[in-house]
N, C-alpha and C positions, 0 to 999 in steps of 0.2 A: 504494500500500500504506500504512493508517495503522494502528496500534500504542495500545490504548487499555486500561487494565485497570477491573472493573466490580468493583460493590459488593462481591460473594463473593468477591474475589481471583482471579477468576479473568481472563487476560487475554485479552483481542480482537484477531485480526489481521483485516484487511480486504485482501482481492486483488481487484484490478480489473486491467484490461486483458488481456495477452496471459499463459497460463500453458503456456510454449512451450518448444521447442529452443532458441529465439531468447533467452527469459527466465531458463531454468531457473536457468542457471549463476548468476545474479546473485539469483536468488530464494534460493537452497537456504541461502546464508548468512546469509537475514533471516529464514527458520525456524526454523536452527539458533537462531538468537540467541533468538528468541520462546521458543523451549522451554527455555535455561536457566535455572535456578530458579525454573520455573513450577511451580506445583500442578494447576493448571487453564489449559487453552488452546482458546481456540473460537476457528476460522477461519472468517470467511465469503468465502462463494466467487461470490456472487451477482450479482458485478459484474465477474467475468471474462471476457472476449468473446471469446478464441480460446483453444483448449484441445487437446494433444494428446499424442500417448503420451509426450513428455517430460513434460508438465505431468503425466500420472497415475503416473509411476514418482516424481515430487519428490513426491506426496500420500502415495502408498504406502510409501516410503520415509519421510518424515515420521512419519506412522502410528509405523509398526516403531520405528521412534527413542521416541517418545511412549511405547511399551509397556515399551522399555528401562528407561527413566528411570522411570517409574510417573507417569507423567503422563495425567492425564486429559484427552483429546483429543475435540473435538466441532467436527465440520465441518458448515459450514450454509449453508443456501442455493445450494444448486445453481443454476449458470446453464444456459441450454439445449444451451450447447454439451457443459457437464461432462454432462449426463445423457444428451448424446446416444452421448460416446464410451465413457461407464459399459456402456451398453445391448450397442453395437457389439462390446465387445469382452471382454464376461459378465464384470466385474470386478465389477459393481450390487452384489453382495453382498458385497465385500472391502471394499470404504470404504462406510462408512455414512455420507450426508450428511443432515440434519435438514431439515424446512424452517424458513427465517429469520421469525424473529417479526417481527410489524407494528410 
């Protein structure tokens, strides 16, 4: 996971590897952190390799915190595994992910 903010202030987090049961618990507190006194937060998600309903209740719940707060949230890059468990389990429409610019 790296942590990077861009020109517009707006800041980047990056997930790779596993967004799991196994990870969640230690994940959820380097989101919270990401979205304190963020205006803007874009996750990319494109380099995550395992993915499953714990990984999509930390995105979902993410989300909801991000609306709390009036934070503007944009998740990018889908990896295959996210789109697969998106599809599987009719949430596609509940988290909107972007594709990742080149």
């Amino acid at each position: 996971m790296s942590a990077t903010s861009l020109a517009d202030d707006t800041r980047h987090l990056a997930l790779d590897g596993a967004l799991s049961i196994y990870t969640a618990a230690d994940t959820k507190p380097q989101l919270t952190a990401a979205l304190q006194g963020a205006i803007a937060l874009q996750i990319d998600l494109s380099q995550v390799e395992e993915f499953d309903c714990a990984g999509l209740q930390l995105l979902l719940a993410t989300q909801a915190h991000a609306q709390r707060m009036d934070i503007s949230l944009r998740f990018i890059g889908a990896s295959a595994p996210i789109v697969e468990l998106l599809h599987l389990s009719g949430l596609a429409g509940q988290l909107s992910i972007e594709e990742a610019c080149a």
